[in-house]
C-alpha positions in Angstrom: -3.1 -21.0 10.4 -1.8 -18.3 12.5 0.3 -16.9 9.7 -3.3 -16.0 7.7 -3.1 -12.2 8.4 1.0 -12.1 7.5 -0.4 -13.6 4.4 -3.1 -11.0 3.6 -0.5 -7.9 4.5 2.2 -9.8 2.1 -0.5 -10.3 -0.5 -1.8 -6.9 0.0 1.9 -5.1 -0.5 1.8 -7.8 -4.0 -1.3 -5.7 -5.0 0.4 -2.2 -4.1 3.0 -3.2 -6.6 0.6 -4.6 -9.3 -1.5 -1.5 -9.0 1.6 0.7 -9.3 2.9 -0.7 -12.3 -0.9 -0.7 -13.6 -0.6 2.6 -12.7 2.5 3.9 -14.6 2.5 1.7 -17.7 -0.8 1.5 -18.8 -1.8 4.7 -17.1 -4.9 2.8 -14.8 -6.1 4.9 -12.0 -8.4 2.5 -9.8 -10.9 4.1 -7.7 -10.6 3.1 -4.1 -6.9 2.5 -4.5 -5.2 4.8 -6.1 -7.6 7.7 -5.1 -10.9 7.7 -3.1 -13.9 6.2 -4.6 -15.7 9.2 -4.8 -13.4 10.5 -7.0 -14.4 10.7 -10.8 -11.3 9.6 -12.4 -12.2 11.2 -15.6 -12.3 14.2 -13.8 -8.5 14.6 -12.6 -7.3 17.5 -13.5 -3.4 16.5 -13.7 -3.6 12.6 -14.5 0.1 12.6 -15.3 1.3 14.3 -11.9 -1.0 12.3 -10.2 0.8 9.1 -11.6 4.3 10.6 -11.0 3.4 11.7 -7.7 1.5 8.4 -6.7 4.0 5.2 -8.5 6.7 5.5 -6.1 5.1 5.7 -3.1 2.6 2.7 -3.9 6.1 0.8 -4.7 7.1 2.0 -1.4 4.5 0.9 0.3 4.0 -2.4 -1.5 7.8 -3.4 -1.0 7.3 -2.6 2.8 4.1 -4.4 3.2 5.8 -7.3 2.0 8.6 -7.2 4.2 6.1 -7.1 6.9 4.2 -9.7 5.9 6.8 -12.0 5.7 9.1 -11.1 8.5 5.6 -11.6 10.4 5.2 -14.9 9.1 8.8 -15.5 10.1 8.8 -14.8 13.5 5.3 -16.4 14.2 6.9 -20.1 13.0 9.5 -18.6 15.8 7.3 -18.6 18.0 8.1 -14.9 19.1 5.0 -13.7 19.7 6.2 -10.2 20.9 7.9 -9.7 17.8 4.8 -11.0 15.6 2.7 -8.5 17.8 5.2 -5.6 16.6 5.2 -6.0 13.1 1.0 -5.8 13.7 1.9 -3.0 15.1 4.3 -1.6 13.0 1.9 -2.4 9.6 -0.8 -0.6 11.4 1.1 2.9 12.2 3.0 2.4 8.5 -0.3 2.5 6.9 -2.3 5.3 8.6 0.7 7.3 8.4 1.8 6.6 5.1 -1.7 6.7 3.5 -2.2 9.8 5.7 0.6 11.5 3.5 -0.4 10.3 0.5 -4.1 11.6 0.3 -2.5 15.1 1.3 -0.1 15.3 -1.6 -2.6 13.6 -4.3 -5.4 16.0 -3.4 -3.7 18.6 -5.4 -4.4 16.9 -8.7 -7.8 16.4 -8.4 
């Protein structure tokens, strides 16, 4: 039971990648993933930039959150608490960074 929150990050970096093929093969942008919720989606200006700009990153991410989750998972059966507490860590700094970045570079398509 202590593994539930590994499970939600693996799950969540599972999502990253399904929305990021979504994303480049059937050309889905989801509001309040791909770009804010207040965005109008049929409003982009530059949907195709947006989706080159946006599909690697999001398989970036998703790849990374995986590893996390797991390796989380991992150590916690370990019983290496320290470690478990760093990869909490580490998620938490990936994701304000990363996503940080990320709404930077997409605001110039919309």
């Amino acid at each position: 039971m202590d593994q539930i929150f590994d499970l939600a990050i693996a799950f969540f970096g599972i999502y990253m990648i399904y929305t990021a093929v979504q994303l480049k093969v059937n050309k889905v942008i989801r509001p309040g993933v791909v770009v804010p919720g207040s965005v109008n989606v049929r409003a982009i200006k530059d949907r195709d930039g947006l989706i080159a700009y946006t599909f690697p990153r999001m398989l970036i991410e998703g790849v990374v959150l995986i590893a996390i989750g797991f390796a989380g998972i991992v150590f916690g059966l370990m019983g290496q608490s320290v470690i478990h507490m760093v990869a909490y860590i580490a998620t938490l700094i990936f994701l304000l960074v990363f996503n940080r970045i990320m709404e930077k570079g997409k605001k110039q398509y919309y």
